[in-house]
C-alpha atoms as one frame of an Amber mdcrd trajectory, in Angstrom:
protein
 -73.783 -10.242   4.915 -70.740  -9.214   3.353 -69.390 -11.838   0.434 -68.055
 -12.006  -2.850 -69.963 -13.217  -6.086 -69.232 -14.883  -9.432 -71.717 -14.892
 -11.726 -71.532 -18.225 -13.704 -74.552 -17.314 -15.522 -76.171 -20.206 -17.352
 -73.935 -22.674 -17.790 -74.016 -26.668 -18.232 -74.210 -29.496 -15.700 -70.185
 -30.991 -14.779 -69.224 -27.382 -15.706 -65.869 -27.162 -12.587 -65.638 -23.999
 -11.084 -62.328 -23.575  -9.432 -62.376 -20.350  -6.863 -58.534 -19.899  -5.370
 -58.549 -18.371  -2.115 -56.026 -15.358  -0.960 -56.301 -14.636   3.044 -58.491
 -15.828   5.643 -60.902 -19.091   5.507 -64.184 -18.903   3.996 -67.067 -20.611
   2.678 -67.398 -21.117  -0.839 -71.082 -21.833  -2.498 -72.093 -22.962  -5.463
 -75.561 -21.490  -5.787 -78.992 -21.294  -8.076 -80.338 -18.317  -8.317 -83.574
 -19.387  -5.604 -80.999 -20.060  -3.486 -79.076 -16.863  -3.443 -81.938 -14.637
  -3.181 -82.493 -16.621   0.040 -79.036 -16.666   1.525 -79.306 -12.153   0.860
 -82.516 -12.690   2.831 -80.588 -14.290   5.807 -83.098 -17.521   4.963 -81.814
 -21.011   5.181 -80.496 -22.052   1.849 -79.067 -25.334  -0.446 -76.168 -24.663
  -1.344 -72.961 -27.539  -3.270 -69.858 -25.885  -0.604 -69.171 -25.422   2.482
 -66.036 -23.758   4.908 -62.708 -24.004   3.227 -59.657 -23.263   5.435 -57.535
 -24.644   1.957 -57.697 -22.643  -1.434 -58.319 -23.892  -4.755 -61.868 -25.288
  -3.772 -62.923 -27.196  -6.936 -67.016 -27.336  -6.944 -68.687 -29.131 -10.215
 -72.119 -27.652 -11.494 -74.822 -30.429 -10.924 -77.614 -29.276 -13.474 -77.611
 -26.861 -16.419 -78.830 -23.396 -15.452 -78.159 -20.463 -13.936 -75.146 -20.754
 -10.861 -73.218 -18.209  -8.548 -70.276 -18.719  -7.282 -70.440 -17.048  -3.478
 -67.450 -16.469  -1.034 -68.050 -15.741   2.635 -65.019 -15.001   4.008 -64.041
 -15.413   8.070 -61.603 -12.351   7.620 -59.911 -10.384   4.845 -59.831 -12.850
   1.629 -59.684 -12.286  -2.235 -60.522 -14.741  -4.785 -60.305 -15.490  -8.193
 -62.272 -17.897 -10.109 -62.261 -20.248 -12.696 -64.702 -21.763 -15.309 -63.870
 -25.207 -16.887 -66.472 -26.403 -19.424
């Protein structure tokens, strides 16, 4: 699977990530780190997200820990990302 990370690394529940979008449509996911190793695996995973076809895509951290930020994109995309404590 081809996608972009983020590392967040630990950071505190209502933390706002803000990822802007440069290209093609793509999913953004907000992710713990369970729940990346699974999406790498191709396994089904939870994920806060989902397809974007609109850039910025503003996701909030739900519980204090350890996050990713992951970007699948459709096509050719960039992003940049931002962290708002």
């Amino acid at each position: 699977m081809n996608f972009l990370k983020y590392e967040l690394g630990n950071v505190d529940a209502g933390t706002v990530v803000t990822t802007t979008l440069s290209g093609d449509e793509s999913d953004v996911f907000l992710v713990d780190p369970t729940n990346f190793a699974a999406m790498q695996r191709g396994k089904q995973f939870k994920y806060i997200g989902g397809h974007y076809k609109k850039s910025p895509v503003v996701l909030v951290v739900p519980a204090r820990g350890h996050w990713t930020t992951v970007v699948v994109p459709s096509g050719k995309v960039t992003a940049s990302f931002k962290v708002s404590r």
